[in-house]
Every structure is written in C-alpha cells, then in structure tokens.
N, C-alpha and C positions, 0 to 999 in steps of 0.2 A: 504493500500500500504506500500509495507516497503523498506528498501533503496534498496534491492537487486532484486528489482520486476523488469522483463524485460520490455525493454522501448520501445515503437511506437510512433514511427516517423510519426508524419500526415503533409502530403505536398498538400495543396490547397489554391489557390486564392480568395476564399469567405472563409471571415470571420466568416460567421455566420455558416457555416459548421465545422470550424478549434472548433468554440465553441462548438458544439453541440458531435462533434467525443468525443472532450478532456473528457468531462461529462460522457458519456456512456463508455469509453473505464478504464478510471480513475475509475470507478463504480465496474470495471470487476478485479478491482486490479494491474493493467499497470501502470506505471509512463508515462506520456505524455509528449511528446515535439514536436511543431507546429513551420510549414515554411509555409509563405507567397509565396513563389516560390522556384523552382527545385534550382535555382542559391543562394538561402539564405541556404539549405539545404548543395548543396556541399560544401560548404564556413564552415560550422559546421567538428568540429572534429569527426572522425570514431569513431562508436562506440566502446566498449570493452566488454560490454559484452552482453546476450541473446537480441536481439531485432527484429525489424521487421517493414517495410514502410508500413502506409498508402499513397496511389499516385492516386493523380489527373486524370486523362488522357489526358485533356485541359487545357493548361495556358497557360497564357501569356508569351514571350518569351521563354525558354526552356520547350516542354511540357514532360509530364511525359514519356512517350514512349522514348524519347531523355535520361532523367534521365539515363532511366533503361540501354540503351545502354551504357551512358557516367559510370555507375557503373560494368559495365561487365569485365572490365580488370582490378577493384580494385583484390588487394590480397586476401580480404571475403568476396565474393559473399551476397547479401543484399538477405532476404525474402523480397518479395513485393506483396502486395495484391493491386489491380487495382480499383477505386471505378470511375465511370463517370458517365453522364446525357445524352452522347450521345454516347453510344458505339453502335460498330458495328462490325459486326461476323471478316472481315480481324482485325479488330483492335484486337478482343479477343485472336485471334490464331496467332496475332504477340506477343504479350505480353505473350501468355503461352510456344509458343517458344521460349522465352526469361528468362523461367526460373520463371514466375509468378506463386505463388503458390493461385489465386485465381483472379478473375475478374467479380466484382460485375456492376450492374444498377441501379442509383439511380433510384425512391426511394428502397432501399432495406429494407431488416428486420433484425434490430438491434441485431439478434439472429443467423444470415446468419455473419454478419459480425463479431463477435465475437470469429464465429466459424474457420472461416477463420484465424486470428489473433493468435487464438491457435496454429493452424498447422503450419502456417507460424511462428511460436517462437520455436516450436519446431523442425521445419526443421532448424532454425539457430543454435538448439543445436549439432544437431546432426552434420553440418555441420561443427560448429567450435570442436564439439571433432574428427572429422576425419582428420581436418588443424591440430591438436595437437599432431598426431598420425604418420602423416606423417613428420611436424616438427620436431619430435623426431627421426626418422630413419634416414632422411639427416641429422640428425647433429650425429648419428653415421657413416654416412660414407664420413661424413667430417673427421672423425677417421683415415681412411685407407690409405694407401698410395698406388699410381698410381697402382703397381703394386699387391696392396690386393687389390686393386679395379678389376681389370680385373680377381683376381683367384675367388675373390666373386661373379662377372657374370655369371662367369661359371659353377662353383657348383651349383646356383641355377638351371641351364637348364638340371642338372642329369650325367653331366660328371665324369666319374673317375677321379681321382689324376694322372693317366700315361697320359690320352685322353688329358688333362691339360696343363697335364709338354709338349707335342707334341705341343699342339696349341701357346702353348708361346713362344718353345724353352727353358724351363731350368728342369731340373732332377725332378725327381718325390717324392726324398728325400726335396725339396726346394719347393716342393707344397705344402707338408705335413704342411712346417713350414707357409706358408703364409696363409694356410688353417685355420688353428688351432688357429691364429694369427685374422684373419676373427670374428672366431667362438666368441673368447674373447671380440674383439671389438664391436660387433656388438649385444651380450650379447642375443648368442643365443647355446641353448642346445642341436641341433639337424639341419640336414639339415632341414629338414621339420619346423622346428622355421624360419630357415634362407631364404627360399621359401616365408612366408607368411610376413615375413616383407620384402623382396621383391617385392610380389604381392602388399601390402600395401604404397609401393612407386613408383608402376606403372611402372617407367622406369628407370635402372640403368644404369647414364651417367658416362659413363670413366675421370676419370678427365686425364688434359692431362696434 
C-alpha cells in the first residue's frame, strides 16, 4: 500500500466483519478506514481523493440505504458498493437506483467483492475528473460579464452575429467585440471548442 492508494471506507456494525473486510481489502492494496455506524462515518471529513464505500445495509440507527440518501446532495457523489445478510430484490433496485455501483449477499466471494471495489474506484475517478472539468468552465464564465454571458449563449445555439445583435438589441459591430471577447475568455479556438465546453457544463445560467 503506499500513501497514494485509494481509500475504502467500510461502514458496518459487526466488528468482526469491519476486521475481516480491513484484511482482505488492505491485501488488495486499498488503505482502509472503518465506521462503527453511518452517523461515525458522516461525522468523518470528505474524502479528497480516489475512494469508494463499503455499506452495510442494516444498522442500527441510520441504516445504510438512509447513508446513501443523506450522501446524495453532497457536492461528490460517493461510489458505494452494498454488502448485506439480508437483502432483498426492492432493496437491491433501490440502492442501484440510487447510484450503487454494486450490491452484494453475504456470504459472498472475496473475488466478487474486490471486483466490485475496483469499478466503484474507478467510477470515483472518473467522476471527480468530470467535477474538475466542469469546475474549470464555471470559473471561466465567472470571467464574462452579464452581457458576454448572454452573447456566449447564443453563439453556442448557431446564431449569427446580426440574428445576435437583433435578439439583444445592440449592433452587430458590438457582437463582434463581445464575441471575440467570449472566444479569449473562455480560451476557446473555435465555435465548435466553445459548443463543447458548453455541452461540458450542461447549462449556461445568465448571470443577472
């Protein structure tokens, strides 16, 4: 293991389980770190960087299913892989609707979960380099001003500089400049550069 090894988070109520994951997962090359309960877990600082939840499905006061809900409106969406003793088919397909990238039954095989672990580390990569990607675009068009905002909208939808200057109300000589102005800020070579990192941030809110 070396310091940089992504970290899994094991959240279960049996100890003798929290020991036995630590062992096998530690094994796999993973730094470990174990919660007693969902509420010792929240109370822990967000990770930083590649990681991924082992989760309970039953505990004692907040159960895992509750976790995953109370983790759905953090700002980085958690991989969680579902490990129980008593699962059950609603249980499975609420947890996979909820973004789980795996939902085991104990006893399961240590090669089943392993594998699970990988995917779900690597869906957290992949996840935080796309929050990095989009971070990077809003804090270019924190750049712009109201009114490069609204001509940057519009360019991306295929408009000309006159259809522009019409929709705003101001000359088509004053498009060009806020256009261009765009192009610089936004540190993009091409409409079609400027499309895709728009696509890249989904929705472009006007500031007002």
């Amino acid at each position: 293991m070396t310091a940089s090894a992504p970290v899994v988070f094991v959240v279960d109520d049996d100890a003798s389980v929290r020991k036995s994951l630590t062992r096998l997962i530690s094994s796999a090359g993973y730094a470990v770190k174990t919660f007693a309960s969902a509420r010792d877990y929240l109370a822990h600082a967000p990770p930083k960087g590649p990681c991924c939840l082992i989760l309970d499905v039953r505990m004692p006061g907040l159960t895992g299913l509750e976790l995953q809900e109370a983790l759905a409106g953090a700002a980085h969406r958690r991989s969680i892989v579902f490990i129980t003793g008593h699962g059950d088919v609603s249980m499975s397909v609420k947890a996979m609707k909820g973004g789980a990238v795996d939902f085991l039954t104990k006893p399961f095989d240590s090669k089943d979960l392993l594998a699970a672990i990988q995917r779900a580390v690597a869906k957290d990569v992949r996840d935080r380099g796309d929050e990095a990607k989009v971070s990077d675009i809003q804090a270019r068009v924190r750049t712009l001003t109201p009114r490069e905002t609204e001509v940057f909208a519009l360019v991306v939808t295929g408009m000309l500089n006159k259809q522009i200057g019409a929709a705003l109300g101001i000359g088509e000589k004053t498009v060009k400049v806020h256009r261009a102005r765009v192009m610089d800020k936004m540190r993009a070579g091409s409409v079609a550069e400027l499309v895709r990192l728009a696509d890249g941030l989904g929705v472009i809110a006007a500031k007002e």
